[in-house]
C-alpha positions as CSV (number, residue, x, y, z in Angstrom):
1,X,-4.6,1.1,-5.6
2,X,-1.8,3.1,-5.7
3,X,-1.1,3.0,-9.4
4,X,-5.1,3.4,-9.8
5,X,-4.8,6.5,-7.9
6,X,-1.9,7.8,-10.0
7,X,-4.4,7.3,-13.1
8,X,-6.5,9.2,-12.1
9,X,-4.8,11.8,-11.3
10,X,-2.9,12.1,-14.4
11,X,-5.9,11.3,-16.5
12,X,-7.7,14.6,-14.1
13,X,-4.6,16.8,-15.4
14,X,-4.9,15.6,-18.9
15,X,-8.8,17.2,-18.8
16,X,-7.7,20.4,-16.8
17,X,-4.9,20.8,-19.6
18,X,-7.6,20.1,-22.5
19,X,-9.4,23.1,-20.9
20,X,-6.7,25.4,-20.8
21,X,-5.7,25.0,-17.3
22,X,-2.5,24.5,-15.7
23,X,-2.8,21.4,-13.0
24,X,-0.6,23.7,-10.9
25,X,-2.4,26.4,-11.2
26,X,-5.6,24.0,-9.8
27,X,-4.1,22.9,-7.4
28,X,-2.9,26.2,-5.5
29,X,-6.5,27.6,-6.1
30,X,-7.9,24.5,-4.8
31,X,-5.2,25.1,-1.8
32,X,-3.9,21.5,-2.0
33,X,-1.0,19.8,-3.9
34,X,-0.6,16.7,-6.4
35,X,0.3,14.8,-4.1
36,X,-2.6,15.7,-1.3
37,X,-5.1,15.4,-4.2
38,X,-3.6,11.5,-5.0
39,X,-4.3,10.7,-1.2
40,X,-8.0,12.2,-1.5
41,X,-8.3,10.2,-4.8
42,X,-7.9,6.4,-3.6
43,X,-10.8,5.6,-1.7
44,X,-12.6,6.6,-5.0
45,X,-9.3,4.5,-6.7
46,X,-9.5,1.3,-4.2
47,X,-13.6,1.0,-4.9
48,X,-12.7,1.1,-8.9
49,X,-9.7,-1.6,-8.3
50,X,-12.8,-3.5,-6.4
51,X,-15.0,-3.4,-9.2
52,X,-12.2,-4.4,-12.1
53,X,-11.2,-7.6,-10.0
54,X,-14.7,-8.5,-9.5
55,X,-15.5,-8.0,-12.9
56,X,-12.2,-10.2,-14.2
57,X,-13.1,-12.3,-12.0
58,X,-16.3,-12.6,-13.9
59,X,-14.8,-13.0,-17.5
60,X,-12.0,-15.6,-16.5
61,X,-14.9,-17.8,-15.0
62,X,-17.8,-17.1,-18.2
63,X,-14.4,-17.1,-20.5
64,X,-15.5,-13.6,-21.6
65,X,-12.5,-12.3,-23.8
66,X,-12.9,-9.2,-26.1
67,X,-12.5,-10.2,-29.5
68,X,-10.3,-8.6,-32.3
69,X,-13.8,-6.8,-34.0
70,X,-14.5,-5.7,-30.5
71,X,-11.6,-3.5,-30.1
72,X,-10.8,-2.2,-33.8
73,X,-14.6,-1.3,-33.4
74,X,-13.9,1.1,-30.1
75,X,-10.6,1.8,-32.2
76,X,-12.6,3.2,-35.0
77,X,-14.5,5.5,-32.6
78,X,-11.1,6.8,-31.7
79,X,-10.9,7.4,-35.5
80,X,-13.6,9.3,-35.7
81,X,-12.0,12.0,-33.6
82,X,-8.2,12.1,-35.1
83,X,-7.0,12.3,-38.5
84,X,-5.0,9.1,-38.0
85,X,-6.4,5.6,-39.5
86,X,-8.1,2.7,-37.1
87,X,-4.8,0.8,-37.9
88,X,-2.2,3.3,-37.0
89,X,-4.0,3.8,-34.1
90,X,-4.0,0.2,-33.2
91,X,-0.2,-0.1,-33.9
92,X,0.2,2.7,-31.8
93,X,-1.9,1.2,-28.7
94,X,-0.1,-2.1,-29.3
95,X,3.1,-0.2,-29.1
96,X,2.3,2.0,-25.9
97,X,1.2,-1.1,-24.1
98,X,-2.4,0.6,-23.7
99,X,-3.7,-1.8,-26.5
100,X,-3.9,-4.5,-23.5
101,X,-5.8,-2.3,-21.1
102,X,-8.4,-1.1,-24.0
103,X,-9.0,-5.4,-24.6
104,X,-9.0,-5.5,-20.4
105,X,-12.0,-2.6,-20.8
106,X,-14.2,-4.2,-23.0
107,X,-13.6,-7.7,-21.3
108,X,-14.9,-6.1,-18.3
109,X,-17.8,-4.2,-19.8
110,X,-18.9,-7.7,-21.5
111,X,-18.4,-8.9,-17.6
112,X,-20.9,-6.6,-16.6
113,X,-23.3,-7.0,-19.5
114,X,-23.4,-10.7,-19.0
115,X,-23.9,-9.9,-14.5
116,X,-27.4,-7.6,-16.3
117,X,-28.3,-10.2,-18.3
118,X,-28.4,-13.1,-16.1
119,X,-29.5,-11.0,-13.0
120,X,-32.5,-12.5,-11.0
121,X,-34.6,-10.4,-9.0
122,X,-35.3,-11.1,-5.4
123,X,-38.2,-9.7,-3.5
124,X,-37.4,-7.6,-1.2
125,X,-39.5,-10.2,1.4
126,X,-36.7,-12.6,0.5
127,X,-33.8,-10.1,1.0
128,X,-35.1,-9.5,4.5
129,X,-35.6,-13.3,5.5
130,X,-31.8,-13.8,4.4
131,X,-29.1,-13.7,7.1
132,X,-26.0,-11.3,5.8
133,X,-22.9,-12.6,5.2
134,X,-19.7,-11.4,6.9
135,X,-18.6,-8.8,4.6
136,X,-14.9,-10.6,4.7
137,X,-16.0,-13.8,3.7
138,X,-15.1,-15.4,0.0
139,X,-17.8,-16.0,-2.2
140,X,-16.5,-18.6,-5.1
141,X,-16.5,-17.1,-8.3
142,X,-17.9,-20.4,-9.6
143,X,-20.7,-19.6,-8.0
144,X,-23.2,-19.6,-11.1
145,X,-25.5,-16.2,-12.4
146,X,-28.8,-16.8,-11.6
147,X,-28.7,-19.7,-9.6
148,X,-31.0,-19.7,-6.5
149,X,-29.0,-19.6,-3.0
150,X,-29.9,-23.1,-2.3
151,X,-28.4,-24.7,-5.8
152,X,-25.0,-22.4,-4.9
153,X,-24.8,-24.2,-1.3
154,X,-25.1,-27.1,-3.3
155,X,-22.5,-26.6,-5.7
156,X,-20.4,-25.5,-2.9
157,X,-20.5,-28.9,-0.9
């Protein structure tokens, strides 16, 4: 959460900079410091960790992977923008380590294409009948898209 938070931060001082604006600058008009704005920053940064493991947790189980087309296709939208080639700036990622996370991104945005796809609707007479879960309890990730909530208490036993 912590490293999340840092992220964000930096990537928030990146656009202030884009625009001419010294993060410094922000944060004494905004009467708070770098580090004061980290701590406001990781509720926001623990719900995004959240959403990344749950969505991993999704690929690993559908073996969703992003394929090489996949990310020198996002690559080439990066392209677009620079006046380097899709291959330089694929060596580059692959050299900054961020070629990784960009493969981690579109895993998880297949993840969460696949969760819309194969999402069933329940009435919302159904939602009310159904006894909630405590919010600490594990719910398998085998636990199958789709399937009604008696054939997952059946895969479970």
């Amino acid at each position: 959460v912590h490293e999340k938070a840092h992220e964000m931060v930096e990537s928030f001082e990146r656009s202030l900079r884009s625009q001419g604006m010294d993060p410094e600058q922000y944060y004494q008009l905004a009467g708070t410091g770098h580090a004061e704005f980290e701590e406001r920053v990781k509720p926001d940064a623990e719900d995004t960790v959240r959403k990344e493991l749950v969505l991993d947790a999704v690929a690993t189980a559908e073996g969703i992977v992003a394929d090489e087309d996949e990310v020198m296709h996002e690559i080439g939208h990066l392209a677009e923008d620079s006046e380097r080639s899709p291959e330089e700036i694929a060596q580059t990622l692959r050299n900054n380590g961020t070629y990784a996370m960009l493969e981690e991104e579109i895993s998880r945005q297949k993840a969460l294409d696949f969760l819309v796809e194969n999402a069933v609707p329940v009435p919302l007479e159904e939602t009310e009948e159904v006894e909630q879960e405590p919010a600490d309890e594990e719910v398998p990730v085998e636990a199958r898209a789709g399937a009604t909530e008696s054939e997952q208490r059946e895969e479970q036993e």
